[in-house]
C-alpha positions in Angstrom: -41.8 -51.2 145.2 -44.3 -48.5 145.5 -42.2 -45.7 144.4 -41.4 -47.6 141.0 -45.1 -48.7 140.8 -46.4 -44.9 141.1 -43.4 -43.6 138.6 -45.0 -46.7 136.1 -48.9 -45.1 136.6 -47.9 -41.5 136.4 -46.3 -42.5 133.1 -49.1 -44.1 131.7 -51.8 -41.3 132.7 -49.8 -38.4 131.5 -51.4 -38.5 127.9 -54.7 -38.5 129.9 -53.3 -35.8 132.5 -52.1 -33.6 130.0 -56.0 -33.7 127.8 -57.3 -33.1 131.2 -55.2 -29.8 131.7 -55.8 -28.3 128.3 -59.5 -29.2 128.8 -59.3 -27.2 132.4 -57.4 -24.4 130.1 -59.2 -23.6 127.9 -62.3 -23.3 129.9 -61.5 -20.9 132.5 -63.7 -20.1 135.7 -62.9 -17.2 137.4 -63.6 -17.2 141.9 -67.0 -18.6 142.9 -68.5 -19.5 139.5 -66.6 -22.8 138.9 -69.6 -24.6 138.3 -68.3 -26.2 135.2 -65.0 -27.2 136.7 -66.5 -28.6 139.6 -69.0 -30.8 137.1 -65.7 -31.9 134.9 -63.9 -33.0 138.3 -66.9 -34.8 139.6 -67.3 -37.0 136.4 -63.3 -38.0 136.8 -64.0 -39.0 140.3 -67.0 -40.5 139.7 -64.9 -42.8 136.9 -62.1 -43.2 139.4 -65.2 -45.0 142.3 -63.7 -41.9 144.3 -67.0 -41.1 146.6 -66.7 -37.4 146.8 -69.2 -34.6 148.3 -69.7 -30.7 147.5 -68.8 -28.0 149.4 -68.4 -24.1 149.2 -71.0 -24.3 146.8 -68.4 -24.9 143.8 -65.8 -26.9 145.6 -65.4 -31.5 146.1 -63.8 -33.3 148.7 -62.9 -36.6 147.6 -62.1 -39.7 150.1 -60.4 -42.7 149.6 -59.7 -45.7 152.0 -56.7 -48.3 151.8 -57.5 -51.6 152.1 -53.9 -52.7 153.5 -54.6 -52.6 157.1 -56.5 -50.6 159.9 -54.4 -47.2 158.8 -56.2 -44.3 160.7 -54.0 -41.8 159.6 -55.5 -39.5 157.4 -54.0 -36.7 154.8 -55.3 -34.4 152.6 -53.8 -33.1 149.1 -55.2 -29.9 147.7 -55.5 -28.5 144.7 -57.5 -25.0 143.8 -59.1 -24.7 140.7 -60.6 -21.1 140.0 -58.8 -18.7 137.4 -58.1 -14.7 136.6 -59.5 -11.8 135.5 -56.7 -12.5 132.6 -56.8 -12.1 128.4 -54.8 -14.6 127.2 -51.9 -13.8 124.7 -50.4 -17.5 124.1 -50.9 -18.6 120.3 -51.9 -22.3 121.7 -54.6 -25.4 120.6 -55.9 -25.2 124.5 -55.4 -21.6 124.6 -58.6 -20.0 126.6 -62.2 -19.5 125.1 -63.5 -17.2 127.5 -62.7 -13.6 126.9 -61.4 -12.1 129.8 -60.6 -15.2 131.8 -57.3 -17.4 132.1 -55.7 -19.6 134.1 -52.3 -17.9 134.4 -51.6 -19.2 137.6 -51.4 -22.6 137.1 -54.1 -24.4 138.6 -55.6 -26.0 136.0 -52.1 -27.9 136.4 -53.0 -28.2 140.3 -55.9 -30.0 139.6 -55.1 -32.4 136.6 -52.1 -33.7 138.7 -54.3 -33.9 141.7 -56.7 -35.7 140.0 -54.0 -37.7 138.2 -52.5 -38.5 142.0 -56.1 -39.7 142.7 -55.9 -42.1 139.7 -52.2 -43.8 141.0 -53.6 -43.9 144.3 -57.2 -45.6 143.4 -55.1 -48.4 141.2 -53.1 -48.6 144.4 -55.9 -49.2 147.3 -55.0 -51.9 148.2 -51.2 -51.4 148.8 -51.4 -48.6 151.3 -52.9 -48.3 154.1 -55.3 -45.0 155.4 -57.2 -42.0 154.1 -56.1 -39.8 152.0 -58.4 -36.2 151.2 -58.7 -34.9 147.7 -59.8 -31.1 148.4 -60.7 -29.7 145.2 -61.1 -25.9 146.6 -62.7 -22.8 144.4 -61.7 -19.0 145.1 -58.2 -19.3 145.9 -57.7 -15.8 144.0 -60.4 -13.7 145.7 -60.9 -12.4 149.5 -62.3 -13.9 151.9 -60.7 -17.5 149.6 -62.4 -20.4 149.1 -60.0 -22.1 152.0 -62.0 -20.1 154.7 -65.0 -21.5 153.4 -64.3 -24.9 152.7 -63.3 -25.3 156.3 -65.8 -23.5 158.1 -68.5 -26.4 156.2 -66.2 -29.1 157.7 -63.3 -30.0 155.0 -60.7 -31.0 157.7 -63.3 -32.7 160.1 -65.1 -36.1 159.4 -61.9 -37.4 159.0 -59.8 -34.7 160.4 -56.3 -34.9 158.8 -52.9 -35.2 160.2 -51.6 -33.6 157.4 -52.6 -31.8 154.6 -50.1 -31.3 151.4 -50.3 -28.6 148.8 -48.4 -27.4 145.6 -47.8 -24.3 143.5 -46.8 -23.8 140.0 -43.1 -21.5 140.0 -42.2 -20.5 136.6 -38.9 -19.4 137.6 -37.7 -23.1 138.2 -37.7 -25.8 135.5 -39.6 -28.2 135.1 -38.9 -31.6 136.9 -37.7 -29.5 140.1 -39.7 -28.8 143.1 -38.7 -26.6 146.3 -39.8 -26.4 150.0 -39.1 -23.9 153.0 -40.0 -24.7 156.5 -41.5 -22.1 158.6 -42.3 -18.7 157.4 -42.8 -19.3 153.6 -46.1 -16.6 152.3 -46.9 -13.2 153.4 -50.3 -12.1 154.4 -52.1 -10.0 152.0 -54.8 -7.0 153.3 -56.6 -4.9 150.6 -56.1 -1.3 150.9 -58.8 1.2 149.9 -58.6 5.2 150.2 -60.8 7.8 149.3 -59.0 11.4 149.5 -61.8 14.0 149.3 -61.0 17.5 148.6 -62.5 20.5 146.9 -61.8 20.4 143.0 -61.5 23.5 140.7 -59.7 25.1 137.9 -56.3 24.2 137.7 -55.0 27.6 137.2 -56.6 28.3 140.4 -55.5 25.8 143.4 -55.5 28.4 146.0 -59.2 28.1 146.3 -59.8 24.4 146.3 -58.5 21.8 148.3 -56.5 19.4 146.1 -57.1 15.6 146.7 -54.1 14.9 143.8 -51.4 16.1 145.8 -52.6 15.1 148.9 -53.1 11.7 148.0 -49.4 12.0 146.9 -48.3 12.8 150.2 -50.4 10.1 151.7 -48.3 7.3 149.3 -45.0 8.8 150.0 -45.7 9.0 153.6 -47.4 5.7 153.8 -44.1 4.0 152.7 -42.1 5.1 156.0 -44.4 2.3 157.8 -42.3 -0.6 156.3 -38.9 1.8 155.9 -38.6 3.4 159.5 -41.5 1.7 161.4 -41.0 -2.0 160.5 -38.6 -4.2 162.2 -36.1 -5.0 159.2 -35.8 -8.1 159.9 -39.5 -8.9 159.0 -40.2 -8.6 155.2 -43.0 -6.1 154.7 -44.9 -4.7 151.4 -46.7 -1.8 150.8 -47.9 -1.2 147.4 -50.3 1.4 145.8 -50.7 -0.2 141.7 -53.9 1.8 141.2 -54.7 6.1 141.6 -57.9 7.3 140.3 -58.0 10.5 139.7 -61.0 11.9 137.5 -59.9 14.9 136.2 -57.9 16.9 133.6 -55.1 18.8 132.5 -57.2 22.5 133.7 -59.7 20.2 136.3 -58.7 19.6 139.9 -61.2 16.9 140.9 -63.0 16.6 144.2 -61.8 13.2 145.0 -58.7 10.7 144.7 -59.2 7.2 145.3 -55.8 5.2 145.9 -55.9 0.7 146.0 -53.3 -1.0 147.1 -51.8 -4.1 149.8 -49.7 -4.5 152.4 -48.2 -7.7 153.0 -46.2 -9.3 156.2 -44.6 -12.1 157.4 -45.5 -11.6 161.0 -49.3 -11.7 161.9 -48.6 -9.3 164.9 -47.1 -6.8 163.0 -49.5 -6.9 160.3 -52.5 -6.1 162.7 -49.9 -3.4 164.4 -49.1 -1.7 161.1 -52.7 -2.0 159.4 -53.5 0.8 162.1 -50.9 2.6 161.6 -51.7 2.8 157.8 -54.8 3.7 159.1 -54.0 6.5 161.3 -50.9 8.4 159.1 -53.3 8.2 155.9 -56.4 10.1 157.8 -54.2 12.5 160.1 -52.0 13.6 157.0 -55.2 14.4 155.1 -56.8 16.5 157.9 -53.6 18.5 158.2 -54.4 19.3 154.4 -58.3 20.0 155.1 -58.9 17.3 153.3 -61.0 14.0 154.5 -59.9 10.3 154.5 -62.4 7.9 154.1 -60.3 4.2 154.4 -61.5 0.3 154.2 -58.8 -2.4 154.5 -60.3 -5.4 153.6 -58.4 -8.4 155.9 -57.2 -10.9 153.3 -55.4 -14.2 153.8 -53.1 -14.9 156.8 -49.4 -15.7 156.8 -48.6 -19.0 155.4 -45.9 -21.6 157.7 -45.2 -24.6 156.4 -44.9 -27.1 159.8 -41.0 -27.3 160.0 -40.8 -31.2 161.0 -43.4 -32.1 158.2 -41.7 -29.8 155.4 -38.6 -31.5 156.2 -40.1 -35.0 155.8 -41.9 -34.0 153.0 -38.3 -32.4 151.2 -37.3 -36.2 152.2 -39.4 -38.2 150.8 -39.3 -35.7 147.8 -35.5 -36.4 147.5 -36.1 -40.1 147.4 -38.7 -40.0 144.8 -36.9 -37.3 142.2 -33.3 -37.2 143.2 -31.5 -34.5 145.3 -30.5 -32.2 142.2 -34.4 -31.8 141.7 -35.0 -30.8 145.1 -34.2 -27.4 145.6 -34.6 -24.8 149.0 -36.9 -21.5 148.8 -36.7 -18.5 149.9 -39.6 -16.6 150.9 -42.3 -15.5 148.8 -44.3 -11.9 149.1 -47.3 -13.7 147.5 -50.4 -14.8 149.2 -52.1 -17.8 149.0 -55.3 -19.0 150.9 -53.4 -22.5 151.8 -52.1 -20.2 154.3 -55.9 -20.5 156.0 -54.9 -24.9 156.2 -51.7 -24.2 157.9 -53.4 -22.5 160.7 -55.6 -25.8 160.9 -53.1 -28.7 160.9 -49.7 -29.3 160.1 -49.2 -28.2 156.6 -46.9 -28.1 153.6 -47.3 -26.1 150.5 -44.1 -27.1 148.2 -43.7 -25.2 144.8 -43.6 -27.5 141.3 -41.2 -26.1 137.9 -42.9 -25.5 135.1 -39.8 -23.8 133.3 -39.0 -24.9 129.8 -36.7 -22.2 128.0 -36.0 -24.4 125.1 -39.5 -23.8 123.9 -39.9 -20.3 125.8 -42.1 -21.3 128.6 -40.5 -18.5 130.4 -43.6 -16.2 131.6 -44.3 -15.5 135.6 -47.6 -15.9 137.3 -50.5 -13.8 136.6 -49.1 -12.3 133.1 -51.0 -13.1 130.0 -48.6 -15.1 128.2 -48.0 -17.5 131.6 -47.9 -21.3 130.4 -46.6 -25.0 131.7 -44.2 -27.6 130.3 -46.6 -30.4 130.6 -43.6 -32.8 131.7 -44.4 -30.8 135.1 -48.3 -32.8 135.4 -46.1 -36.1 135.8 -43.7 -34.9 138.2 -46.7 -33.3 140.3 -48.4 -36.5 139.8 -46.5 -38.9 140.8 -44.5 -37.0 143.3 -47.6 -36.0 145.4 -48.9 -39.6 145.2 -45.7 -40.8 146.9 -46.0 -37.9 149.5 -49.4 -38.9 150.4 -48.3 -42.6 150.8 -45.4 -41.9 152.5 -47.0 -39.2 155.0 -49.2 -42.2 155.8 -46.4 -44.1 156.6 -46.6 -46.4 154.4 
């Protein structure tokens, strides 16, 4: 049976999936300069007799053919292989040699169980029929995303895919588990930029400045009736300010504040709808204060919806392969990820993959310094996206 034949392979590359991981670890790349990565994939795929090209500068796309039939269904798997501006904390062999860079959100796991589903699925050409698309994509973590890229040069044409499959690391859920959610799953994220300028001064004398601090106070506070009173409730919004400059002193007033944050939405109509509004309320509330607004929203990634039919499939086939009690539903997630750009393109499902392991205090969430994998995950990742891809092939 193919299912037991792919459970058999993922066993047997898991020592090899796990070196591959630590190797992808502890060398780090951060968005756009992945030019070692992409060298370390291409010499697995070259080993594998995967013919592969190079796209988005830093990115592959691999292709492989089964032999069992005319199958001219094609799907593609993808898997993003960029890291943070992270130091790493963890006291581990593979822990990170590049100061200042990490992979704390898990896709150095992405990519050595992609390319550990592209070593089951090479062994096993000739019992499936089809194509199946290995999209090894750089820049998920930086605007405009190396997703936007990659398919503006072509990635989902010449074969164009009837599918496309992704997965994400979720420290929250243990490893062996995975989760889906039709629909609605990933909130779009836009960059928020403000520049208060006002008149700095002596703080013991405010009356004759014009002060940009407590102005750009107003302008967050204010700013946060957009999702409380101006949103409809029933469509999850963020707004978040997580950085205030403010170059001053305890006696110095300065001239100018400078505010960063996102917003985030589940609803691409509203997010155009309330980007101007954030717009609007931030420069008319400075004016009223004499003060001047300069703002620049930077349009990040879309909202991410996973095809309903093909999610619940997917969750299917998922069940089949694992068991139901390591198939778990999702609720929806705030984050944003550049898949999102795919699931405009074709029918899409980005599924989430535990990584959890108390026992041994794997515990950490995404994007924190002390983030890490129970390596049991690369088999289930493995294995489970190589019986996805055969089974979305209909095979």
């Amino acid at each position: 049976m193919i299912k037991e034949k792919i459970r058999q392979l993922a066993g047997e590359l898991h020592a090899e999936t796990i070196a591959n991981r630590r190797h992808l670890h502890a060398n780090p790349e951060l968005s756009y300069k992945e030019y070692n990565t992409a060298a370390f994939i291409a010499e697995k795929l070259r080993i594998l007799d995967i013919p592969f090209q190079p796209m988005a500068n830093t990115g592959l796309v691999g292709l492989l053919q089964g032999s069992k039939g005319d199958g001219e269904k094609v799907v593609a798997l993808r898997a993003d292989i960029d890291a943070l501006p992270i130091q790493e904390l963890n006291n581990v062999p593979y822990r990170s040699k590049h100061n200042g860079v990490m992979h704390a959100c898990g896709h150095d796991v992405h990519t050595s169980s992609l390319l550990a589903t592209a070593a089951i699925l090479g062994r096993m050409r000739d019992d499936f029929a089809g194509t199946v698309k290995f999209i090894f994509q750089p820049a998920e973590e930086l605007i405009p995303g190396g997703a936007s890229m990659m398919i503006k040069e072509g990635v989902l044409e010449n074969p164009r895919p009837h599918n496309i499959l992704g997965q994400h690391t979720m420290p929250e859920m243990p490893a062996g588990k995975v989760g889906f959610r039709g629909g609605r799953y990933m909130a779009s994220n836009d960059e928020i930029f403000i520049t208060i300028k006002g008149r700095g001064g002596h703080g013991a004398m405010p009356h004759l400045g014009i002060d940009p601090v407590v102005i750009a106070c107003h302008v967050v506070i204010a700013l946060q009736q957009i999702v409380s009173r101006r949103a409809n409730p029933l469509l999850p919004s963020v707004l978040s300010f997580g950085k205030m400059l403010a170059n001053g002193a305890t006696n110095v007033i300065p001239d100018e504040v400078r505010l960063e944050g996102t917003f985030r939405s589940l609803d691409e109509r509203w997010r155009h709808e309330a980007l101007g509004k954030i717009r609007r309320m931030a420069v008319s509330l400075a004016e009223s204060m004499e003060a001047h607004c300069d703002i620049d929203i930077r349009q990040g990634y879309p909202v991410l919806i996973n095809h309903d039919q093909l999610t619940a499939t997917t969750r299917a086939h998922a069940v089949d392969f694992l068991g139901a009690e390591n198939v778990l539903d999702l609720d929806i997630w705030m984050a944003a990820e550049d898949f999102a750009y795919y699931s405009q393109a074709a029918d899409a499902c980005f599924y989430r993959l535990g990584v959890r392991d108390e026992s041994r205090g794997i515990t950490s969430g995404l994007h924190t310094a002390t983030f890490d994998a129970d390596e049991r995950s690369l088999e289930t990742g493995a294995g489970l996206m190589a019986y996805l891809a055969l089974k979305t092939l209909g095979n």
